[in-house]
Every structure is written in C-alpha cells, then in structure tokens.
C-alpha positions as CSV (number, residue, x, y, z in Angstrom):
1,X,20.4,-85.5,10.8
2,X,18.5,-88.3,9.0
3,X,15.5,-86.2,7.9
4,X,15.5,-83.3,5.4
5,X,16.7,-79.7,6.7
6,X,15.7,-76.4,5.5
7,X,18.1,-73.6,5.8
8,X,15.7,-70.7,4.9
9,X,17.5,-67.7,6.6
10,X,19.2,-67.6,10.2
11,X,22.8,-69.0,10.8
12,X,24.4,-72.3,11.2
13,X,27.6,-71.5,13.0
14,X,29.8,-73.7,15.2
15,X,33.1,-75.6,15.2
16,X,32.1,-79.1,14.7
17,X,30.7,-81.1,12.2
18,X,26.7,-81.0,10.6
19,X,26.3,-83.7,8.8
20,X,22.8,-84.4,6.8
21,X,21.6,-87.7,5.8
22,X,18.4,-86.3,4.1
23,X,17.6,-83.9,1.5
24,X,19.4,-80.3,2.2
25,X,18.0,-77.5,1.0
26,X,19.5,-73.6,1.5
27,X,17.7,-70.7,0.3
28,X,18.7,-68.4,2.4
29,X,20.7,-67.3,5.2
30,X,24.7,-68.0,6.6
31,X,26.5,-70.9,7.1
32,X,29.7,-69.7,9.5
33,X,31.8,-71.1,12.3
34,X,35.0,-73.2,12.1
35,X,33.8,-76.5,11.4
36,X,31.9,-77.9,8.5
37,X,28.4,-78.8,6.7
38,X,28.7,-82.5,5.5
39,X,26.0,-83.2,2.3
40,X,26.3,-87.4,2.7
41,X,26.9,-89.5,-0.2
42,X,23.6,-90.0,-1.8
43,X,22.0,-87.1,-0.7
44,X,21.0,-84.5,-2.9
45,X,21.2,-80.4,-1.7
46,X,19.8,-77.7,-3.3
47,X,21.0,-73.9,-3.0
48,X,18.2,-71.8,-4.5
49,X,16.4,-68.9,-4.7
50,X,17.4,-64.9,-4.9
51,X,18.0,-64.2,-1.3
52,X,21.6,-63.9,0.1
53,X,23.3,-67.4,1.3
54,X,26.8,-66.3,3.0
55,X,29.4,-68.7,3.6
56,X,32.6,-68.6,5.8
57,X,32.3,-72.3,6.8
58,X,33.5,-75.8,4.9
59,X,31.0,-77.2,2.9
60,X,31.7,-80.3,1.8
61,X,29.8,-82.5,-0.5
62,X,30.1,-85.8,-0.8
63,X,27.0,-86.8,-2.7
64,X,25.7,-83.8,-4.7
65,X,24.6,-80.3,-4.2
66,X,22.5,-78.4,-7.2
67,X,23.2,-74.5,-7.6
68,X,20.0,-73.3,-9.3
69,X,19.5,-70.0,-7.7
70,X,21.8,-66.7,-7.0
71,X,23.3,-64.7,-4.4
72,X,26.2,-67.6,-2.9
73,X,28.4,-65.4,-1.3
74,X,31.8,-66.1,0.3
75,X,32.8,-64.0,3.3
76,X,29.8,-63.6,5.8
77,X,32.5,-61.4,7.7
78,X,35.9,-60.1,8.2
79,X,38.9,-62.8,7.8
80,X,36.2,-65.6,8.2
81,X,37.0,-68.0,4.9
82,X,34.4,-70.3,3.0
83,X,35.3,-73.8,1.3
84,X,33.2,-76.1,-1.1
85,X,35.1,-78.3,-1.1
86,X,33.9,-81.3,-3.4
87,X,35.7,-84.9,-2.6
88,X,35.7,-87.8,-4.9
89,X,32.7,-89.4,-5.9
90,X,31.0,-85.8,-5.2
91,X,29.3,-83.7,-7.8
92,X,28.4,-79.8,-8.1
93,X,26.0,-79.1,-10.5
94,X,26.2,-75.3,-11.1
95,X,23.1,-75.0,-13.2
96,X,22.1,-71.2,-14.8
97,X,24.1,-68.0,-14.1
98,X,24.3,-68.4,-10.6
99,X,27.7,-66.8,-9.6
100,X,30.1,-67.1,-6.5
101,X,30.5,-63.8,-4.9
102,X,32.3,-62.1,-1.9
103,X,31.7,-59.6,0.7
104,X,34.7,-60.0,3.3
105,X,38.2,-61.3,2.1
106,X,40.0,-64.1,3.4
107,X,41.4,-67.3,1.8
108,X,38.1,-68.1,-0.1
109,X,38.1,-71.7,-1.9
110,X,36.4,-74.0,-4.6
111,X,38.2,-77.3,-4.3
112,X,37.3,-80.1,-6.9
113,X,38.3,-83.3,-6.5
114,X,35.0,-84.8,-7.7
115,X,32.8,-83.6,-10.5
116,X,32.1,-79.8,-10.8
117,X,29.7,-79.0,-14.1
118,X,28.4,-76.1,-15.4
119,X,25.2,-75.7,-17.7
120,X,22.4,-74.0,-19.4
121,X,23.0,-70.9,-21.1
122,X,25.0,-68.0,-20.1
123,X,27.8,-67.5,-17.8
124,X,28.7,-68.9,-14.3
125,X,31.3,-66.6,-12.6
126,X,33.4,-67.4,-9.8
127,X,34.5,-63.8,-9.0
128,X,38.5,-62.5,-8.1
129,X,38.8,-63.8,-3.9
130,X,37.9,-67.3,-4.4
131,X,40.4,-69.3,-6.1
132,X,39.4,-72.9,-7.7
133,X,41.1,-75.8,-7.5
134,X,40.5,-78.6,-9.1
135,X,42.1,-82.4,-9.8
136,X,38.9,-83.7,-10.3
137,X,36.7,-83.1,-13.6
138,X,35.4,-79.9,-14.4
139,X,32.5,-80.3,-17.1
140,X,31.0,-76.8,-18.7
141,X,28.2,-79.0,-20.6
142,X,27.2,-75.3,-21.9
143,X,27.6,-71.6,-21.7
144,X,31.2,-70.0,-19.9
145,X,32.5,-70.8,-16.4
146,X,34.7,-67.6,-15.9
147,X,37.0,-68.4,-13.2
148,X,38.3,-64.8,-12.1
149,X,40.7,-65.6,-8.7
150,X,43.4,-67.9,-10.2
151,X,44.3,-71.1,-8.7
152,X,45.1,-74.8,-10.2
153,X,44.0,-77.4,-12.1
154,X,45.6,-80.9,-12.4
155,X,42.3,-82.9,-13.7
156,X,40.1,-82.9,-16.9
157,X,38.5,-80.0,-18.4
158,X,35.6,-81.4,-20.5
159,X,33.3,-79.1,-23.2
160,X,31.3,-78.4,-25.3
161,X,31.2,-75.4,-23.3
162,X,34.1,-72.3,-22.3
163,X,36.5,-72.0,-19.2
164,X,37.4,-68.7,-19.1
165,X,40.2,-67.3,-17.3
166,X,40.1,-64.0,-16.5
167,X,41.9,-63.0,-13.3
168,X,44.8,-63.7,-11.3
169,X,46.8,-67.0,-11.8
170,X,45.8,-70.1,-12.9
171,X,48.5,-73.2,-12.8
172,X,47.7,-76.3,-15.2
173,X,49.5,-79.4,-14.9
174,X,48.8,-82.5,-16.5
175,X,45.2,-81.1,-17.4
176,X,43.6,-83.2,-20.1
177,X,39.8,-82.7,-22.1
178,X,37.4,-81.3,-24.9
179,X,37.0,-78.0,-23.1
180,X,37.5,-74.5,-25.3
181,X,39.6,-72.9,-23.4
182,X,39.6,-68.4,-23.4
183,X,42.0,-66.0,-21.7
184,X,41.0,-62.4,-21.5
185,X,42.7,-61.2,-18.4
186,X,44.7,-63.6,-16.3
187,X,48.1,-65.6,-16.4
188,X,48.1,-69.3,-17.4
189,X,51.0,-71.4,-15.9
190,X,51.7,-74.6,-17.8
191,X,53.9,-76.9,-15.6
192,X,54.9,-80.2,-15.1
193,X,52.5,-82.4,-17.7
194,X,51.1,-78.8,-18.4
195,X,48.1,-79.1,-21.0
196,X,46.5,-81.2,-23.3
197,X,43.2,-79.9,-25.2
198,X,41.6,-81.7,-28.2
C-alpha cells in the first residue's frame, strides 16, 4: 500500500505479506494469520490509544514503529504466536508505560536486531510468554524495561535507564553498554563473551 492505513478495530489476517509504504497507524483491533505486516524502511507506525490491539501475526519493522499507547497484546487466540520482530536499520520506540501483554500462549516473540528504546517515566513491561531477543541495541533512555519471559541478548544494553529481569531465563553473551542492570526474580546466564557493563 503506498498511502497511509488506519487499523482502527477489525482484523488483518491472512498468510501473505502486507506491506505499507505510507504512514501506519493501529489503534485498535487484531492483526492474525500466518504471514506478516511489513512497516517499510522510512515509514513511520504508530500503535496508540487504550483499546485492545491483539497480535498473533509477524510484525516486522523495518523503518520505525512508536508505542505510545496501551493494551498490545500477544495471543489473539489459542496456539496462534505473535513476532515484532525488528531487523537492522529498524527502530522501536516504546515511549510511556505501555506494556506487552498476553491472552493465549504460544511461542510469543520480541526480536531485536535493530534499535529497541525505552523512555519517559515509569516502567515498560514485557510480561512472562513473550521472550526478547536481542543482538541489536536495546536503549532504556529512562524509567525500567522489565523483561519478565527470559530469552537472550548478544548486543548492547545502553542507559541511563534500568533493564530488569524478572522472570524466566535470560542468556547474555558478548553484551556490552551503560545500562544499570536489576535482577529480582529471574536467572541470568553469562556465556561465551558473557557481560560487560560500565
């Protein structure tokens, strides 16, 4: 699509590929089906509002998606899995206290090989049934980024802010950065070029 698109409520479902060329906003609604939701490189999508936004689809950015609002939810239903998956040269700007939740279990992801960031004030939780992996950079500019669901990290942790990891386990190798790291309820694995914080 080379115009902006508007999901507002309703489902996108199918098995190929969506891709958007032009602004992408979603507000509301699900995204399902076994293909994926392409954000080109340039363009800009926004996920806003309070209104439920379920995802058991792959949605992959490749330019840059803004979380501003609330209510992203993994698992639109049963054994049906959701990706963001963020390549290179993409960005995720999870912005507030916005967090990832989940209604129906299944392998539930947060992949990072770009730039994920977290700011303003507060705390941005992705909740146990979504693991996050990352060999990208993840920058918490401020606040917490509680990352409850294990999974890995072999890229650059930046601060000021706090990664917190408090559920399931989390495997670190070569990880590099400024981040302040916090562990309240979760198991760490340092392997390989485990960890390097300063």
């Amino acid at each position: 699509i080379n115009a902006a698109f508007a999901l507002l409520g309703g489902t996108l479902t199918g098995v190929g590929t969506f891709t958007t060329d032009g602004a992408f906003a979603w507000s509301g609604g699900y995204m399902t089906g076994g293909g994926a939701a392409v954000v080109s490189p340039g363009v800009v999508m926004t996920i806003s509002g309070t209104s439920s936004k379920y995802l058991s689809r792959v949605l992959e950015i490749q330019g840059s998606a803004d979380y501003t609002g609330s209510n992203l939810t993994f698992g639109a239903t049963e054994n049906a899995p959701g990706t963001i998956h963020t390549v290179a040269g993409g960005v995720f700007n999870a912005i507030g206290e916005g967090d990832f939740g989940i209604t129906w279990g299944a392998a539930h992801a947060i992949r990072n090989e770009g730039t994920f960031t977290r700011s303003g004030a507060g705390t941005t939780t992705v909740n146990s049934g979504i693991t996050f992996n990352s060999s990208g950079t993840v920058d918490v500019q401020a606040g917490t980024l509680e990352l409850s669901g294990g999974g890995t990290d072999s890229g650059t942790l930046l601060g000021p802010g706090t990664i917190e990891f408090s559920g399931g386990t989390h495997k670190l190798d070569g990880v590099t950065g400024t981040a302040n790291i916090r562990i309240t309820n979760d198991t760490v694995q340092a392997t390989g070029g485990g960890l390097d914080i300063s």
